[in-house]
C-alpha positions in Angstrom: -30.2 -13.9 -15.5 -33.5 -16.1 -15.8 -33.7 -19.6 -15.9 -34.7 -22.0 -19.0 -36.4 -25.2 -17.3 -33.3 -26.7 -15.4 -30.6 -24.3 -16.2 -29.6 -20.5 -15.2 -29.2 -18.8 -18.3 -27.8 -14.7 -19.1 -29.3 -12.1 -21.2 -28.5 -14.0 -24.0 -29.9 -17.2 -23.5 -26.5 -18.9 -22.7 -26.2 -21.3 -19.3 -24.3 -19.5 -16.3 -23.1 -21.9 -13.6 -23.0 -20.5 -10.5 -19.8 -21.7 -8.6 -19.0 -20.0 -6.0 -17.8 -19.4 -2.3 -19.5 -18.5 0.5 -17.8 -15.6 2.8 -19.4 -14.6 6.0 -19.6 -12.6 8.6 -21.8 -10.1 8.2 -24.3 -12.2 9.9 -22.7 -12.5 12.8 -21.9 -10.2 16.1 -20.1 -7.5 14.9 -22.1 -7.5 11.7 -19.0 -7.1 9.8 -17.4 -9.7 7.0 -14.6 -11.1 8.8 -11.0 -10.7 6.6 -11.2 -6.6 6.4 -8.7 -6.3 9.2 -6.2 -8.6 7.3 -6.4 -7.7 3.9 -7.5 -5.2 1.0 -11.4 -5.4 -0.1 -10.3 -5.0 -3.6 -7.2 -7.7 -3.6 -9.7 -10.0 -1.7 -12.6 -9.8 -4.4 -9.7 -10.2 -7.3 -8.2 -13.2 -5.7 -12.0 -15.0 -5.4 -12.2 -14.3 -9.1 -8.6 -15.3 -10.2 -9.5 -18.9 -9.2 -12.5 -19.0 -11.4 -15.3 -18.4 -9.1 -18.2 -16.5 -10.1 -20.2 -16.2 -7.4 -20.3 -15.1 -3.9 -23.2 -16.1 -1.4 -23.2 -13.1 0.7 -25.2 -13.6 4.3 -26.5 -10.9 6.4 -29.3 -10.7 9.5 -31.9 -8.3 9.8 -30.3 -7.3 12.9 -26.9 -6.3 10.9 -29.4 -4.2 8.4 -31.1 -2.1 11.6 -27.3 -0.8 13.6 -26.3 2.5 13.3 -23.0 2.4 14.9 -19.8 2.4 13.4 -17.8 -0.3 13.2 -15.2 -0.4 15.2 -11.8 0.1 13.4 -10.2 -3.1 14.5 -12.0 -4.9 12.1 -11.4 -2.5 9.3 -7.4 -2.2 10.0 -6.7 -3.5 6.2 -9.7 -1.0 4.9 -9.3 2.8 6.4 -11.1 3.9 3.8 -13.8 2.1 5.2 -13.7 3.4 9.5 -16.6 5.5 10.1 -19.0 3.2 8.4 -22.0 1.2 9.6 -22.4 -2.5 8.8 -24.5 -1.9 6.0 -22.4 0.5 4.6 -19.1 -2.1 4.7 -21.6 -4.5 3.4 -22.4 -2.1 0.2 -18.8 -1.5 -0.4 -18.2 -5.8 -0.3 -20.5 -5.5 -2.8 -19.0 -2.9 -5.0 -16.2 -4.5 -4.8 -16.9 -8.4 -6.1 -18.9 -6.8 -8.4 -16.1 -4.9 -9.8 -14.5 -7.9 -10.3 -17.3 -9.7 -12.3 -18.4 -11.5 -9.5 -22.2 -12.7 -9.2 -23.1 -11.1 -5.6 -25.8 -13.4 -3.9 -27.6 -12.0 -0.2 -28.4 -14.3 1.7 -30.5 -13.6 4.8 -28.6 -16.2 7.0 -30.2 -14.8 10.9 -32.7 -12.9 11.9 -30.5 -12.2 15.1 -26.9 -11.9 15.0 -24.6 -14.8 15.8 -23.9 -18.6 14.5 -26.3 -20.6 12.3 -27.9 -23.4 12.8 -29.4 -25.3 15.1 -33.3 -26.4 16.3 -32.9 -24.7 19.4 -31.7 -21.1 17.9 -35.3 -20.0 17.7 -34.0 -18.6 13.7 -35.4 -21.4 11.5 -38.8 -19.4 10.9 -38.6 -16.2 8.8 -39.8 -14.6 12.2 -39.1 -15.1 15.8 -40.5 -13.2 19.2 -37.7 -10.4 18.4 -38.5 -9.9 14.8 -41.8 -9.9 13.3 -42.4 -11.3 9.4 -42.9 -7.4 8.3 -39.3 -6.9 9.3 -38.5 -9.5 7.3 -40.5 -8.3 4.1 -39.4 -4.8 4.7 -35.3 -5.7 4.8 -35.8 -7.8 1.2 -37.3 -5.0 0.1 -34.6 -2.5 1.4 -31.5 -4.7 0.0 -33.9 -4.9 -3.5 -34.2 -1.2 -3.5 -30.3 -0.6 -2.6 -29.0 -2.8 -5.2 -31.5 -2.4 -8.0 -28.7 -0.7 -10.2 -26.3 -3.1 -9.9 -27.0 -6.3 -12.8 -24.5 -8.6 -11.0 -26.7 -8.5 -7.4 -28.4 -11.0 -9.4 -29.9 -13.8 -7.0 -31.6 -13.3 -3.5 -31.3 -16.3 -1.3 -34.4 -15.4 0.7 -33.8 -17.5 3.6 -31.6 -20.1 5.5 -31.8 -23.2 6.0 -35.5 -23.8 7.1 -36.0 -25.7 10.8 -37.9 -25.8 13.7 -38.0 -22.4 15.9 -39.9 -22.0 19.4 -41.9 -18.8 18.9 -44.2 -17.6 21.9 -43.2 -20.8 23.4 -44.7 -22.8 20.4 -42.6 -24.9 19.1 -43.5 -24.4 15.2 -42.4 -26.6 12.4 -41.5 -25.3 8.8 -44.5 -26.5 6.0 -44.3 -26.3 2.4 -47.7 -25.4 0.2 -49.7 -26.0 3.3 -51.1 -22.1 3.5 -50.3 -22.4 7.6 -48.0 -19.8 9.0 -44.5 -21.8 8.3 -45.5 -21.9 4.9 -42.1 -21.2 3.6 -43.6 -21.7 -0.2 -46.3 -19.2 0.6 -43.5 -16.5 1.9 -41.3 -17.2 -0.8 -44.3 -16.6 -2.9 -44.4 -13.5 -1.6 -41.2 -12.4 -1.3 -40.2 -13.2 -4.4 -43.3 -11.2 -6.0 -42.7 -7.8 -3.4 -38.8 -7.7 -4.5 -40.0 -8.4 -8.3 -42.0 -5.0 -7.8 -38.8 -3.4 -7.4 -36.8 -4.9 -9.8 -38.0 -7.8 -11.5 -34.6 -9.1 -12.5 -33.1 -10.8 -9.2 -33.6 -14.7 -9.5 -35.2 -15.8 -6.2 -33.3 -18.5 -4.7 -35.8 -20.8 -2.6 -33.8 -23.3 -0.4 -35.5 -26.4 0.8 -36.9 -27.8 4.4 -34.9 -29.5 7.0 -31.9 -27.2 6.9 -32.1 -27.0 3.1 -32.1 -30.9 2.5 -35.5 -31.7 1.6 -37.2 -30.2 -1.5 -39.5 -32.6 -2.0 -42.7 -30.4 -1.5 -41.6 -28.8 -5.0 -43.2 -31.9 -6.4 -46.6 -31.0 -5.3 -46.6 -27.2 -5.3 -44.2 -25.4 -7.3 -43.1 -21.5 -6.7 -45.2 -19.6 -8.8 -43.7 -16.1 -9.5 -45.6 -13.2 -11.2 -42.2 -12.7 -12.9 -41.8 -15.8 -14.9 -38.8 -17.6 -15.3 -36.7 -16.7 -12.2 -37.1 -19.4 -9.3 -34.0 -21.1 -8.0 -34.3 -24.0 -5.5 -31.3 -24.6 -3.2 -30.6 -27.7 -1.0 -27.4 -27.6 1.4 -25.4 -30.8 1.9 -22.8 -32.0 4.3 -21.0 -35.3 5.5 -23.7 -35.1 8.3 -26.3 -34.4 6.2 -28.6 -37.6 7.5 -26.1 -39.9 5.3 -25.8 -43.3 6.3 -21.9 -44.1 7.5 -20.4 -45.3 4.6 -22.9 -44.3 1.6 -22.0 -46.3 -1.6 -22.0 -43.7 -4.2 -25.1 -44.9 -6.1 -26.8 -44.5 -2.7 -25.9 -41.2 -2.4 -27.3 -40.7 -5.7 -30.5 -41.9 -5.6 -30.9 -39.6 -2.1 -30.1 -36.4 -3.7 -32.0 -36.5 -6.3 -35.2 -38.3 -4.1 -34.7 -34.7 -2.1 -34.3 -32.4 -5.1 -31.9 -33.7 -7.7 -35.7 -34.3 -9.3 -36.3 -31.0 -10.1 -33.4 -31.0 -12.7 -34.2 -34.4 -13.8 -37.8 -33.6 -14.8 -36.5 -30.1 -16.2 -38.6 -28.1 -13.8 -36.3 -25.4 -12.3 -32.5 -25.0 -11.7 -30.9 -26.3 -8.7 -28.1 -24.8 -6.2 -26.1 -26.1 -4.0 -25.6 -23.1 -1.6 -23.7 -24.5 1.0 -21.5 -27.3 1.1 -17.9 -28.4 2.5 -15.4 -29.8 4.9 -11.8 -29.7 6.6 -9.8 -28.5 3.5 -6.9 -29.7 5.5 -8.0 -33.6 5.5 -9.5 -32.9 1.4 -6.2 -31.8 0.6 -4.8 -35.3 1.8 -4.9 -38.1 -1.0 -8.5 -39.9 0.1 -8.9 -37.2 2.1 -12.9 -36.7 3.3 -14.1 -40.2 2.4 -17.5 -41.2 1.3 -19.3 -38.0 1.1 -16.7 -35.7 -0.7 -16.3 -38.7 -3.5 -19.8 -38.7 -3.6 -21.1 -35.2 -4.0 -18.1 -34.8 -6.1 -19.4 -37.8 -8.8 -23.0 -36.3 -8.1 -22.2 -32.7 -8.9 -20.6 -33.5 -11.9 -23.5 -36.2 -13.1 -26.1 -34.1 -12.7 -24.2 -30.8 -13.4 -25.3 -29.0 -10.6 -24.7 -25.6 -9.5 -22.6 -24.8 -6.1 -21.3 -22.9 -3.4 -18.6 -23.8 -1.4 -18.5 -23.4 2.2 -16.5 -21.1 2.9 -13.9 -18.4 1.8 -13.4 -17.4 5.4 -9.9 -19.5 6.7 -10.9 -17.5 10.1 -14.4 -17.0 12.4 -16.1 -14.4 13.4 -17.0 -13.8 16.9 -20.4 -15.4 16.9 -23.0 -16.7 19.5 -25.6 -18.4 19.7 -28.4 -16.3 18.3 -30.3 -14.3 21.0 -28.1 -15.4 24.0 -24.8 -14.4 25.0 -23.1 -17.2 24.5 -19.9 -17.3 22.3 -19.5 -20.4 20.2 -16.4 -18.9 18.0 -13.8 -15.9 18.6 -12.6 -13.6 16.6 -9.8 -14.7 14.4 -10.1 -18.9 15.3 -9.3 -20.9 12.5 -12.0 -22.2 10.2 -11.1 -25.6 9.2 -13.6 -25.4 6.1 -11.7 -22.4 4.7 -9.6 -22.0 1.5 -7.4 -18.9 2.0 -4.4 -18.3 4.1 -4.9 -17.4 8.2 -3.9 -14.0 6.6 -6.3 -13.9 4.0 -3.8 -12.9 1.3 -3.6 -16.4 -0.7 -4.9 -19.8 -1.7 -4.1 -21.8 1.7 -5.3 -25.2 0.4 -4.7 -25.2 -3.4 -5.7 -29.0 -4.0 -9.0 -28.3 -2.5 -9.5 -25.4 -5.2 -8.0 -27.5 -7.8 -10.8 -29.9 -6.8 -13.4 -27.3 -6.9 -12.1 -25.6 -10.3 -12.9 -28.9 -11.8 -16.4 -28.5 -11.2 -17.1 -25.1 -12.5 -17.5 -25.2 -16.4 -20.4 -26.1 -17.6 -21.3 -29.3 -19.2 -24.7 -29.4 -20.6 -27.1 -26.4 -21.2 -28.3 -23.6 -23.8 -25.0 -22.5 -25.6 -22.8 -25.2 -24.6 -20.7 -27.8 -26.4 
C-alpha cells in the first residue's frame, strides 16, 4: 500500500479503507494476546474477517519483544499447538493467522514496559524512559521490520502510542513536534520511518498525533518527510472524554476534528486513521445509546470518510498494571465493556454495535471508487 495525497491506495492504485479492530494484550503482563485460552487462533482471525473488517491494530511493548520464557499454558488452553512458545513467537503465529485470513496486520508499539496504557503519570508517553533507552526502541522497529518483511499484509507500523508527558531522570519532559529537541516525536518518526524503510520500504508508517493522539496540528507546519515517498499515515485517537465539551452539537464536533487533524484530508496532504476509538457496546447497542460523541464521530467518519479502528476486539482484559509498578488495574478474564465478542470469544456479543460499525467501512470517495 502507499498513499495518493489523502487516501490509502493498493498496488494498483485503488483506495483501501482501513476498518478495523483493535485486539490487545500482547502489551500487557503476560505479554500474551488475551482470548488464546478460550478460543482457536484460526476461528478467531476468520470471525474478525467474516464481519468485514480488514484490519487489525496489533500492540506490543519492547518489554514483550526481549522475554524468553514460555508462556505459561493457561493462557494458551484453546491453542496447544502454541505451549512452549515465547511471547514473540505467539505474537508471529497471531500474525500468521489474520494474515491468512486477508487481514491487514498493523503493530503497534503500545508500552515500552508491560502493563495498561495511558496515563501522564506512567512515565511511557516518550519513546524512551529510565528502563528503556531510544536505541531499544530503534532496534525493536527494526527487529519486527526484519521478521515480517515477507509477509505483504504487515503492511502499516504504528510507530508509537499515544504521545504524552513522561518523567524521565526525574524531568518531567513534554512531547514537541518539528522542534529538533529530544521529544521531537516528528524527528523520531522521521527516523524510524527511514531505518524500517531500509529494510523494507513497503510498510506505511503510521505517525499518531500529540496529546494522546488528539492533536496533529504540528503537521501544518512540518510535515513527515520519508526517504520512501508516498507512505506517511497520521493517526489521531478519539473518545467521549477526548477534551469534548458536555454536550457537543455535532457541527462543533466537526469543526474540532478537523482543527486537530481532519485538515490534513481536507487540504489533501496525507491520509488519516483513526486508530483507536470506542465505548460501552452494551449502552451503543441500546436505541440513543452513547449520546453526543458516538452520533458525532459517527456523522464525522462518514463526512470526511475517514479511516478507523475500533477499540477493541477483546470482550475480556488482560492482567495489566500500571507500567513499571506492581500495581494491577485489571485481571485476567474481567469484562471489557468496549468489547464486541462474546465473554467466550467464540461470537459477535453486541451485533448492533457491528452493524453500526459495518456501515462505516466501504469506501466512499477515492481512486477507483464510484
Amino acid at each position: 500500500m502507499s498513499t495518493s495525497g489523502r487516501f490509502i491506495v493498493d498496488a494498483h492504485g485503488k483506495r483501501v479503507r482501513l476498518a478495523g479492530v483493535n485486539w490487545y494484550g500482547a502489551s500487557e503482563d503476560m505479554g500474551v494476546p488475551v482470548g488464546l485460552d478460550s478460543t482457536n487462533l484460526n476461528s478467531l482471525a476468520q470471525l474478525i474477517a467474516a464481519q468485514g473488517f480488514n484490519c487489525v491494530r496489533f500492540p506490543f511493548s519492547l518489554w514483550m519483544l526481549e522475554q524468553t520464557t514460555p508462556v505459561a499454558e493457561e493462557y494458551l488452553l484453546a491453542n496447544p499447538e502454541l505451549q512452549g512458545s515465547t511471547p514473540l513467537q505467539v505474537y508471529d503465529a497471531c500474525v500468521k493467522a489474520l494474515t491468512d485470513q486477508g487481514l491487514i496486520v498493523i503493530p503497534n508499539c503500545h508500552l515500552l514496559d508491560y502493563g495498561w496504557c495511558c496515563a501522564n503519570d506512567d512515565t511511557n508517553g516518550l519513546w524512551f524512559n529510565d528502563r528503556w533507552q531510544a536505541t531499544q526502541f530503534t532496534a525493536a522497529w527494526q527487529n519486527i521490520t526484519r521478521r515480517y518483511a515477507s509477509n505483504p499484509l504487515v503492511a502499516a507500523m504504528d510507530i508509537k502510542n499515544e504521545p504524552r508527558h513522561a518523567t524521565v531522570g526525574q524531568t518531567a519532559l513534554g512531547p514537541a513536534w518539528g522542534t529538533a529537541v529530544q521529544t521531537d516525536f516528528a524527528a523520531m518518526y522521521t527516523t524510524v520511518g527511514n531505518l524500517i524503510h531500509q529494510i523494507n520500504p513497503q510498510p506505511l508508517i503510521i505517525c499518531e498525533g500529540l496529546n494522546y493522539a488528539g492533536d496533529l496540528t504540528g503537521v501544518a507546519g512540518h510535515r513527515i518527510q520519508l526517504t520512501q515517498p508516498d507512505k506517511v499515515v497520521y493517526s489521531m485517537h478519539d473518545y467521549s472524554w477526548s477534551d469534548h465539551p458536555a454536550n457537543q452539537s455535532q457541527a462543533a464536533y466537526i469543526e474540532q476534528m478537523t482543527t486537530n487533524g481532519g485538515y490534513i484530508l481536507n487540504q489533501g496532504i496525507a491520509p488519516v486513521w483513526i486508530g483507536e476509538f470506542g465505548d460501552n457496546a452494551s449502552a451503543l447497542s441500546s436505541p440513543g445509546g452513547g449520546g453526543n460523541w458516538w452520533a458525532n464521530i459517527q456523522a464525522w467518519i462518514k463526512e470526511a470518510d475517514v479511516d478507523w479502528c475500533w477499540w477493541a476486539l477483546n470482550p475480556t482484559h488482560g492482567q495489566s498494571c500500571t507500567p513499571g509498578t506492581t500495581h494491577i488495574q485489571n485481571n485476567w478474564g474481567a469484562a471489557e465493556p468496549y468489547g464486541l465478542l462474546t465473554l467466550d470469544w467464540t461470537a459477535v456479543g453486541y451485533p448492533a454495535v457491528v452493524t453500526m460499525l459495518q456501515a462505516m467501512m466501504a469506501p466512499r470517495t477515492g481512486p477507483g471508487i464510484g
